[in-house]
C-alpha positions as CSV (number, residue, x, y, z in Angstrom):
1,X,-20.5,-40.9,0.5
2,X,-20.0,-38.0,-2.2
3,X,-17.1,-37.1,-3.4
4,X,-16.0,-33.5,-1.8
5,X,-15.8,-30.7,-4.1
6,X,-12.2,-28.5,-4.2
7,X,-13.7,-25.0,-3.8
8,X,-11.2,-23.0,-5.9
9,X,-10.1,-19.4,-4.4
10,X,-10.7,-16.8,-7.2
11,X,-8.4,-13.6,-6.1
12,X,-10.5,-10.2,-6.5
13,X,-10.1,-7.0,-6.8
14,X,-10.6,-4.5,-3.4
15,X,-12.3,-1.3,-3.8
16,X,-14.5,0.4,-1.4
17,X,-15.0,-2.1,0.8
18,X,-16.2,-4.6,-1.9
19,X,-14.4,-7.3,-3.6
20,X,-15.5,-6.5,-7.6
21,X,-13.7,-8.6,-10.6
22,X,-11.8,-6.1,-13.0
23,X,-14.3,-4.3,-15.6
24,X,-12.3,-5.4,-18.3
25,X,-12.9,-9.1,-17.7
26,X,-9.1,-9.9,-17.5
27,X,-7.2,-12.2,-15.6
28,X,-4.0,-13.8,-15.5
29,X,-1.8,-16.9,-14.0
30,X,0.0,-16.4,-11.3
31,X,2.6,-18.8,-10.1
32,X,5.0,-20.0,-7.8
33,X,8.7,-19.0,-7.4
34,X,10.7,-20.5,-9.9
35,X,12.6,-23.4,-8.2
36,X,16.7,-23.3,-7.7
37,X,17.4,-25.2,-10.4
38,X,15.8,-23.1,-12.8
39,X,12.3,-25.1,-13.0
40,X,9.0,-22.8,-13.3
41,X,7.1,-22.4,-10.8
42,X,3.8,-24.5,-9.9
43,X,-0.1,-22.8,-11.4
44,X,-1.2,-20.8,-8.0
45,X,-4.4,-18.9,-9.2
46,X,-5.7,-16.5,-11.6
47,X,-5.8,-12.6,-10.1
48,X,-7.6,-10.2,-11.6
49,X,-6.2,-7.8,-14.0
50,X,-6.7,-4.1,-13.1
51,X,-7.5,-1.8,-15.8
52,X,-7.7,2.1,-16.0
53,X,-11.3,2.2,-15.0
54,X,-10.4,0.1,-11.7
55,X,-8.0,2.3,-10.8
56,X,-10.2,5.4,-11.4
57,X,-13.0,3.8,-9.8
58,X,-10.2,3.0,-7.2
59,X,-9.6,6.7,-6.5
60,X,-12.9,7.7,-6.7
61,X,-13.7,5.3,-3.6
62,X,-10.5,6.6,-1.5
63,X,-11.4,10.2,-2.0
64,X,-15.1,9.4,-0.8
65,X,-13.4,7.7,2.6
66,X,-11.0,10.4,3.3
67,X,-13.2,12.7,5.0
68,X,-14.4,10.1,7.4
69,X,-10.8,8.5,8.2
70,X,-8.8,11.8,8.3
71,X,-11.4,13.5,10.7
72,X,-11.3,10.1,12.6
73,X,-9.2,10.3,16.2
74,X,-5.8,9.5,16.3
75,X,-6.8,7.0,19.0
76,X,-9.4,5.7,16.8
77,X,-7.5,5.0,14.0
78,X,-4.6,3.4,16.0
79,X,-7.3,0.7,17.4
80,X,-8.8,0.4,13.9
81,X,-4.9,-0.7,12.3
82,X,-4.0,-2.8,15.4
83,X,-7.4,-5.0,15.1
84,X,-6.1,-5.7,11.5
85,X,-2.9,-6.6,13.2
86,X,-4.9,-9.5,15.3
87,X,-7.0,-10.6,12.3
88,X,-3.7,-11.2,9.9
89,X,-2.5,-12.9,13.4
90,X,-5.0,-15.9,13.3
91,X,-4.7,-16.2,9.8
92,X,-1.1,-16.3,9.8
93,X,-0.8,-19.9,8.2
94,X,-2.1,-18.8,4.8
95,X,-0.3,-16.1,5.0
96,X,2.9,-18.5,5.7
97,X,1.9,-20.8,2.6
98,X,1.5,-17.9,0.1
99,X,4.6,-15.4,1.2
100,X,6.7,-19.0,0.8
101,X,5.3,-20.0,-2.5
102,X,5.3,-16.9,-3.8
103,X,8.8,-15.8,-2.7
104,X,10.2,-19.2,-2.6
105,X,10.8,-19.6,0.9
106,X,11.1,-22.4,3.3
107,X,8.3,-22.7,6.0
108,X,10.7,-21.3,8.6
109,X,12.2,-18.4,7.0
110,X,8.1,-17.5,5.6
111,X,7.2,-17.5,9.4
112,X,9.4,-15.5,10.3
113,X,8.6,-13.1,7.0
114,X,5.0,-13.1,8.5
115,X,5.5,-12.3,12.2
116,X,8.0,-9.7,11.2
117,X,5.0,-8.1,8.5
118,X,2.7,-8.1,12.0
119,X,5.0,-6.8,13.8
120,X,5.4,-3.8,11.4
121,X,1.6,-3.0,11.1
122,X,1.7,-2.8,15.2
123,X,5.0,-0.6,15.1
124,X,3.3,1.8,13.0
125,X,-0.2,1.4,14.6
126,X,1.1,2.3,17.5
127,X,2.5,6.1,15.8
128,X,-1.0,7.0,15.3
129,X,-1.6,9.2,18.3
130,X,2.2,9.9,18.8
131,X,2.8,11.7,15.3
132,X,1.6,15.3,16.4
133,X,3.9,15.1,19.4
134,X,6.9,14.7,17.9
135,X,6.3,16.2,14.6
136,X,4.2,19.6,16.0
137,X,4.0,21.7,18.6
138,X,3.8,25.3,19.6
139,X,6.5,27.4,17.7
140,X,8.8,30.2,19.3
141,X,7.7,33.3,17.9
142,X,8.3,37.0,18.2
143,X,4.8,39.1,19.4
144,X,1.9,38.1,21.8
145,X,0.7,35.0,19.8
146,X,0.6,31.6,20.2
147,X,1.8,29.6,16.9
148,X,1.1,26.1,16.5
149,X,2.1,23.7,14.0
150,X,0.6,20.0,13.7
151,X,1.1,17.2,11.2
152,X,-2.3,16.8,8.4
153,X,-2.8,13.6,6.3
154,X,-2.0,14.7,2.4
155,X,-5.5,13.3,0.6
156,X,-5.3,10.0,-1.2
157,X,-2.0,8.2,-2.0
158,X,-1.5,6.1,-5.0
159,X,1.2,3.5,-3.8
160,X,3.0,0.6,-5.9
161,X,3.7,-2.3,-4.0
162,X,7.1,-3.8,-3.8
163,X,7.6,-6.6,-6.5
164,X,10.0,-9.0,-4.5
165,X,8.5,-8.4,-0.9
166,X,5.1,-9.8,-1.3
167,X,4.1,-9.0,2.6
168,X,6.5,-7.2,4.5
169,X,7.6,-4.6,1.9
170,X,3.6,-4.6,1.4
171,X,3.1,-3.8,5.0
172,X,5.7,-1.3,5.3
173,X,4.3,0.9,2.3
174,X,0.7,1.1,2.8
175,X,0.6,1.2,7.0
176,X,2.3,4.7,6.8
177,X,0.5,5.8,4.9
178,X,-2.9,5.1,6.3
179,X,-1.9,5.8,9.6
180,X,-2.1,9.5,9.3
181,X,-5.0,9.5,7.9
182,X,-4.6,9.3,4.2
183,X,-6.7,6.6,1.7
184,X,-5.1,4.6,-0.2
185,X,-4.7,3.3,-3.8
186,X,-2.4,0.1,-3.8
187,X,-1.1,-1.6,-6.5
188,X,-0.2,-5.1,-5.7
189,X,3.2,-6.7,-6.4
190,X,2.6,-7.7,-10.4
191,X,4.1,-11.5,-9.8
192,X,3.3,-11.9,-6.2
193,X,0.2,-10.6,-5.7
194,X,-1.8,-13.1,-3.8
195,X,-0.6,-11.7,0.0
196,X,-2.0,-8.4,-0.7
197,X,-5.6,-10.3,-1.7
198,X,-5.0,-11.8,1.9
199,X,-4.5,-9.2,3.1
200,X,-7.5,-7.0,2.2
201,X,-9.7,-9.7,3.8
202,X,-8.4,-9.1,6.7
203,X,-9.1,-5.4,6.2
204,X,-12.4,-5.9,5.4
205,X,-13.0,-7.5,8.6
206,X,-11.3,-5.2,10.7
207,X,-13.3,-1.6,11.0
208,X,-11.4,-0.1,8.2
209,X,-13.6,1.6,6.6
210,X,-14.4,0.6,2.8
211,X,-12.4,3.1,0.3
212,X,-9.4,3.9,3.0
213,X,-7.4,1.2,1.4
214,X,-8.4,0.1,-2.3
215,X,-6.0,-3.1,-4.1
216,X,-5.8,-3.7,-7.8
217,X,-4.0,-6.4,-9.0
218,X,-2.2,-7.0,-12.4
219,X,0.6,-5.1,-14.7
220,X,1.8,-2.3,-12.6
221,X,3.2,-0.6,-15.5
222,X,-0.2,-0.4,-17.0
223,X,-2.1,0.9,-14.0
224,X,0.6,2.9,-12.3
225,X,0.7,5.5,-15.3
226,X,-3.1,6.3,-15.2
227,X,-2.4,6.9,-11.1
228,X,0.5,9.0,-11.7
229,X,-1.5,11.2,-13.9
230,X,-4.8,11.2,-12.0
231,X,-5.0,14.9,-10.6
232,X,-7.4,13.5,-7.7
233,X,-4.3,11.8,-6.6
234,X,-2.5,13.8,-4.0
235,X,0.5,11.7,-4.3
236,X,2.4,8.5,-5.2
237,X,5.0,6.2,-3.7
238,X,7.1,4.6,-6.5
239,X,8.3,1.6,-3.8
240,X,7.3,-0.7,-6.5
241,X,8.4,1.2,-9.5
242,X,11.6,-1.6,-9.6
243,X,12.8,-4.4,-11.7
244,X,9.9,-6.2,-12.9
245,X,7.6,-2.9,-13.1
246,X,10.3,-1.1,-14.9
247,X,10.6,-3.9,-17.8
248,X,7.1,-5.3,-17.9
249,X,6.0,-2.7,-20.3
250,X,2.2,-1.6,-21.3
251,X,-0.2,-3.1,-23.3
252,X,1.4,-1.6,-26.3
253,X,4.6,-3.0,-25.0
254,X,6.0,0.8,-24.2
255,X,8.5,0.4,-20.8
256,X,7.7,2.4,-17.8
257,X,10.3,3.7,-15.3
258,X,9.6,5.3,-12.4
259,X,11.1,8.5,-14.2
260,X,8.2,8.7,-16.3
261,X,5.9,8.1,-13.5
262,X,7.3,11.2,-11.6
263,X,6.8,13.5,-14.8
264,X,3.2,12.1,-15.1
265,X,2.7,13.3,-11.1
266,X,4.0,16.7,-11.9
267,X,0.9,17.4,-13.6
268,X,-0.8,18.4,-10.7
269,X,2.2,18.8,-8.1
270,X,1.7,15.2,-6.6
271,X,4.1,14.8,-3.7
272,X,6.7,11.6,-5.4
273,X,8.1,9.3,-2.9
274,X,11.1,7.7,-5.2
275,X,12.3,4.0,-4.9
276,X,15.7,3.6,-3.2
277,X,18.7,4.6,-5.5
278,X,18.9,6.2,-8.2
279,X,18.4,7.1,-12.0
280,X,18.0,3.5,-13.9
281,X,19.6,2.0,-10.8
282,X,16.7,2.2,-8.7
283,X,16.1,-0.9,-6.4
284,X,14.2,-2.4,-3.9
285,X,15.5,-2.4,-0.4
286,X,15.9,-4.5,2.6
287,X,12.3,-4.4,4.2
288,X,14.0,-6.3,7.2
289,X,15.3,-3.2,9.3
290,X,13.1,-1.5,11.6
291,X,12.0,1.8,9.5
292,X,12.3,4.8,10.9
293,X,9.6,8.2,10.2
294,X,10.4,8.8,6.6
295,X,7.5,7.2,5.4
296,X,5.0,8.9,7.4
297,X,6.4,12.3,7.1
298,X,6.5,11.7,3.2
299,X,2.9,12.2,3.2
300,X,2.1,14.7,5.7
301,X,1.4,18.6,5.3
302,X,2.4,20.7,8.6
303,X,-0.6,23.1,9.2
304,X,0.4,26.7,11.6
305,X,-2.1,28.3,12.9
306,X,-1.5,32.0,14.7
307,X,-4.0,32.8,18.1
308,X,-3.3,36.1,19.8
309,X,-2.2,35.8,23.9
310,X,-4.4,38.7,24.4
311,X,-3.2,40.4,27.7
């Protein structure tokens, strides 16, 4: 009998519906949560490491999608996001095994992690065809005319992933913002990356069309800056902009907070969603509490449009 040979996962970048390595070449260990006492944690994989022509080539992708998932129905897209929803479902074991070694959880407490991640993409899925209701409608005005205001997806969002919550604090950045209809730009937790891989699998397999969500992995405070600055960019959520992205530094070993991020977006007027707290005291929050509209809203314009009653 042969001897079986261990196929060994390479993790890839995800932009426009393809899974590309990084242009650069570059790739880098990923590993386990260190253990209690201290001890490293175990090899997992290398992940690519995104450069500035990934992330451009990123943006260039989600701009080309926006069109087509913006002009989409709200009905549509709502079926589109809960079908990812039942794919991440039957592969909820690997994501079990990778949220626990990744975050250094026991099997229990990474089950529940998972189911509640699921559960969020449904919760917002389901907003998809409710946000117009309850964020437009027709306006009181004085003269014979009917005013109507109604919620419109921004463009393309750059977002940077939560560093600490590898799948629900994933979840509950990028399904808001896709939702709407907006295309994303993600940039996946810089330690913990290999959920958001996962992830875009499931994507992939699930209608969504290629370019409304694009992943780069590696140093978020290398990628995040070029995104910040892009002016095809229509805006940024600095979720991830925390901790390990603040002191991780560039390839010339500069440190990036997310204040410098938000001067970068003022460029060209990008709309800045900040990290909880504030100043150098920024943090990342508890993803466990059921969110409420904030991050939906954050990245909608309100369109009016006056029709005269006529007689």
């Amino acid at each position: 009998m042969s001897t079986h040979v261990e196929v060994r996962k390479t993790y890839k970048l995800y932009i426009g519906g393809k899974f590309p390595r990084s242009e650069s070449g570059r790739s880098y260990a990923v590993h386990a949560a260190p253990s209690r006492s201290g001890r490293p944690g175990a090899f997992l994989a290398n992940a690519a490491a995104g450069s500035r022509k990934d992330a451009r080539d990123a943006v260039v992708a989600a701009r080309g999608a926006f069109p087509k998932w913006a002009g989409a129905t709200a009905y549509n897209r709502g079926q589109v996001l809960y079908r990812v929803a039942e794919v991440m479902q039957g592969r909820a074991a690997q994501f079990e095994q990778e949220v626990a070694a990744a975050e250094g959880l026991t099997a229990a407490r990474a089950r529940a992690t998972v189911e509640a991640a699921i559960d969020r993409w449904v919760w917002y899925a389901g907003w998809s065809d409710k946000l117009a209701q309850v964020l437009g409608g027709l306006n009181p005005v004085a003269g014979p005319y009917f005013d109507i205001s109604a919620p419109e997806p921004t463009g393309v969002v750059a977002v940077l992933a939560p560093q600490a919550s590898s799948l629900l604090g994933l979840v509950s950045v990028l399904a808001p913002v896709i939702v709407s209809g907006n295309t994303a730009v993600l940039v996946a937790s810089q330690d913990r990356p290999l959920p958001a891989v996962t992830l875009t699998e499931c994507l992939a397999t699930s209608d969504v069309p290629g370019g409304v969500v694009n992943v780069i992995t590696g140093r978020t405070a290398e990628i995040a800056p070029w995104l910040a600055s892009h002016r095809d960019v229509n805006a940024i959520d600095l979720a991830g902009a925390t901790d390990n992205a603040n002191t991780a530094g560039t390839a010339d070993g500069k440190a990036v907070t997310w204040g410098d991020l938000e001067r970068a977006a003022a460029d060209n007027l990008k709309r800045v969603l900040r990290p909880a707290g504030s100043g150098a005291a920024a943090v990342e929050p508890d993803w466990a509490p059921t969110p409420d509209l904030s991050r939906m809203t954050a990245f909608l314009e309100t369109k009016t449009v006056w029709h005269p009653k006529g007689r």
